[in-house]
C-alpha positions in Angstrom: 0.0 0.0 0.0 3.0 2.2 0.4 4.1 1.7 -2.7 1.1 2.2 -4.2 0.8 6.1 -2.5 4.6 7.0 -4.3 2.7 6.4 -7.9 -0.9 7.1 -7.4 0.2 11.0 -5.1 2.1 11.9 -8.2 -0.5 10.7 -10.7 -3.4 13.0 -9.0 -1.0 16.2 -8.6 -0.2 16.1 -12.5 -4.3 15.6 -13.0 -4.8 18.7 -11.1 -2.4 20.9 -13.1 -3.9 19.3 -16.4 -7.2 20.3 -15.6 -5.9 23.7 -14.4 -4.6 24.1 -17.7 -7.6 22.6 -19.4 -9.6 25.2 -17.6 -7.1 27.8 -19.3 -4.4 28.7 -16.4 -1.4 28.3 -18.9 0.4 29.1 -15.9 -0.5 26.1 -13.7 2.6 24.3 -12.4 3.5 21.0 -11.0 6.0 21.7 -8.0 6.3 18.5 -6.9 9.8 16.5 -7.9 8.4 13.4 -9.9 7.0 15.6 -12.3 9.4 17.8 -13.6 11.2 14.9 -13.6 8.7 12.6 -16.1 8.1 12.5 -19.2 4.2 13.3 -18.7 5.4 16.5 -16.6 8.0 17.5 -19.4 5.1 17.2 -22.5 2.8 19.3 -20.2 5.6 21.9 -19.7 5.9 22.0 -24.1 2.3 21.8 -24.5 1.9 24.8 -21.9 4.7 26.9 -23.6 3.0 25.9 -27.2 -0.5 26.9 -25.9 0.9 30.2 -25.2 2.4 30.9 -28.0 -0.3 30.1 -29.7 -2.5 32.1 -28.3 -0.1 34.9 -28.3 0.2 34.9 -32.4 -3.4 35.2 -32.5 -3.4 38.5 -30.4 -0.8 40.1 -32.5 -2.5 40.0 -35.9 -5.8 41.1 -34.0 -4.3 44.1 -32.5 -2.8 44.9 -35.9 -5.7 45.0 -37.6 -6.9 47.4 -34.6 -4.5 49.5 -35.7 -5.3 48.9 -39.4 -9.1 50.2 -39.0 -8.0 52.8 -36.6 -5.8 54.7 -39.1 -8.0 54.2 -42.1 -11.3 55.6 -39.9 -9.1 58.4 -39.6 -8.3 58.8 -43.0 -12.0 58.4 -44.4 -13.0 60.9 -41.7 -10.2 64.0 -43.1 -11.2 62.7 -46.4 -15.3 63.5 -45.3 -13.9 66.8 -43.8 -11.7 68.2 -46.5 -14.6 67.2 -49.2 -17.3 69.2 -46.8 -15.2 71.8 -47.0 -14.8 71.5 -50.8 -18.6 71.7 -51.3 -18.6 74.9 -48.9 -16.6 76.8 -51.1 
């Protein structure tokens, strides 16, 4: 039964950082010894790092199309001024 607590202890601490990260904490972290130490703990470490990254090259294209629409609102809007003004004069 001893024996049986140095596998199964391990087993549930890595289930509870894969459902952490499941549930989106990219951040969650096994302290304990056996699992940075496996290779279960090590492919949860590179899918963690992957995930982020991920996620990270998604943000980037969506803020620079942000950017995109801002500066092109702003240039319809002068171009909606300066042809007001045109049909003023």
């Amino acid at each position: 039964m001893v024996y049986a607590g140095r596998f199964v202890k391990p087993i549930l601490k890595l289930q509870s950082v894969v459902e952490r990260v499941a549930g989106g904490n990219l951040e969650a972290r096994g302290t304990f010894e056996a699992m940075t130490r496996s290779a279960v703990g090590q492919r949860l470490h590179s899918m963690r790092i992957q995930s982020s990254a991920a996620i990270c090259n998604c943000q980037k294209p969506s803020a620079d199309l942000e950017l995109r629409v801002t500066e092109r609102t702003q240039e319809l809007r002068e171009q909606i001024v300066a042809r007001d003004n045109a049909s003023l004069n």
